[in-house]
C-alpha positions as CSV (number, residue, x, y, z in Angstrom):
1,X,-4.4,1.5,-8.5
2,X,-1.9,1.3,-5.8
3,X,1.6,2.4,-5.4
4,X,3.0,-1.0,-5.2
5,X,1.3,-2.0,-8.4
6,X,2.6,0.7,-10.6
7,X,5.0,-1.0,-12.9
8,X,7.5,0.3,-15.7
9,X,5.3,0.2,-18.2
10,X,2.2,2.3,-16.9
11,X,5.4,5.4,-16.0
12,X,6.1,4.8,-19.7
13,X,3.0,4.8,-20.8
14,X,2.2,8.3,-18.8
15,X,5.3,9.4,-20.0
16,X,4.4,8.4,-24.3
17,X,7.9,6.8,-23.9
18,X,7.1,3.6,-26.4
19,X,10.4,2.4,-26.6
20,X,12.3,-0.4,-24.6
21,X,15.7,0.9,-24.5
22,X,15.0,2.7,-21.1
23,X,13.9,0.2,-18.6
24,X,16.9,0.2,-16.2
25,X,15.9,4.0,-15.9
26,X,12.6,3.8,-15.5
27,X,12.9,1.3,-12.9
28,X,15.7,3.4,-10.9
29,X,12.6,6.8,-11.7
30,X,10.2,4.2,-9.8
31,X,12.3,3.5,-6.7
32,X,13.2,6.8,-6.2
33,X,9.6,7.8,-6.5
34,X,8.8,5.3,-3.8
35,X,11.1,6.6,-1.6
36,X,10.7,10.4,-2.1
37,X,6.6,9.7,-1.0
38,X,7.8,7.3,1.5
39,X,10.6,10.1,3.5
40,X,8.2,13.6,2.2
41,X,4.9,11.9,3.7
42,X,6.6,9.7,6.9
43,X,4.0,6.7,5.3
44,X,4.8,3.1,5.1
45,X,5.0,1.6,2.1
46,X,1.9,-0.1,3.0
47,X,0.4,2.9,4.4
48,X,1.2,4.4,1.1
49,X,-0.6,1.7,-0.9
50,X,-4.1,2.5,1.2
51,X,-3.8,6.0,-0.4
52,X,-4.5,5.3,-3.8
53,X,-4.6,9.4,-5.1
54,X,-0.7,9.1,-4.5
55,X,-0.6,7.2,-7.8
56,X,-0.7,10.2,-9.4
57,X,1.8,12.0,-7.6
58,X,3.9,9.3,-8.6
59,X,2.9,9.1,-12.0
60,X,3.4,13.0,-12.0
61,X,6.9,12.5,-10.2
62,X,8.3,10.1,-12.4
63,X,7.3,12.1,-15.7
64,X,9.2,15.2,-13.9
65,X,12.4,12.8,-13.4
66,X,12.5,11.8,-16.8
67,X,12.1,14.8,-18.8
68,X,13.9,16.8,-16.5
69,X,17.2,14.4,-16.1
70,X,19.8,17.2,-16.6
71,X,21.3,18.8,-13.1
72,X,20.6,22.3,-14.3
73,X,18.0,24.2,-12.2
74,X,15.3,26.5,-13.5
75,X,12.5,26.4,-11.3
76,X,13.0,25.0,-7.5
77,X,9.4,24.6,-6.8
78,X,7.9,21.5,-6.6
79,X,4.5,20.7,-8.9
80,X,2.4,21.9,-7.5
81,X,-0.2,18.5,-7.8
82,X,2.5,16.4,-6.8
83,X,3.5,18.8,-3.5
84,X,-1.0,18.7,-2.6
85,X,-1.4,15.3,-2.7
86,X,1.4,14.3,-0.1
87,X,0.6,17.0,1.8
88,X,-2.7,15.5,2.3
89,X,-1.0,12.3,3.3
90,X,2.1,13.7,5.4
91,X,1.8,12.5,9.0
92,X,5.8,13.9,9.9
93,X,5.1,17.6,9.3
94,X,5.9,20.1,12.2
């Protein structure tokens, strides 16, 4: 599956959310997912979308942004799944 095919429903449905109430936030979680790929691996959104393993580190983003929606930090390190796979992909590192 591809980046730009990912809708609100398959985050919800990696997430167990089953109900409806929460679409405007799951569709902010999936724009903001988009981008944070888009300015961590210095892809195209089309480039992005021929890299189909970052689906999960979307998938895996967007679950982190919605069970973690309080400002309060515990742990600053990034997953470490999430921080592999767009290293893979990062073509802006120095």
């Amino acid at each position: 599956m591809k980046i730009s095919e990912i809708t609100i429903k398959d985050i919800k449905d990696h997430t167990r959310v089953s109900h409806n109430e929460e679409d405007s936030l799951f569709s902010i979680i999936l724009i903001a997912c988009k981008h944070y790929i888009k300015s961590y691996t210095g892809l195209t959104f089309e480039s992005m979308d021929l890299k189909e393993d970052l689906t999960i580190a979307l998938l895996v983003l967007a679950t982190e942004m919605y069970e973690n929606r309080t400002y309060t930090v515990e742990e600053d390190k990034v997953n470490p799944v999430v921080k592999t796979l767009l290293n893979l992909h990062s073509i802006n590192l120095l």
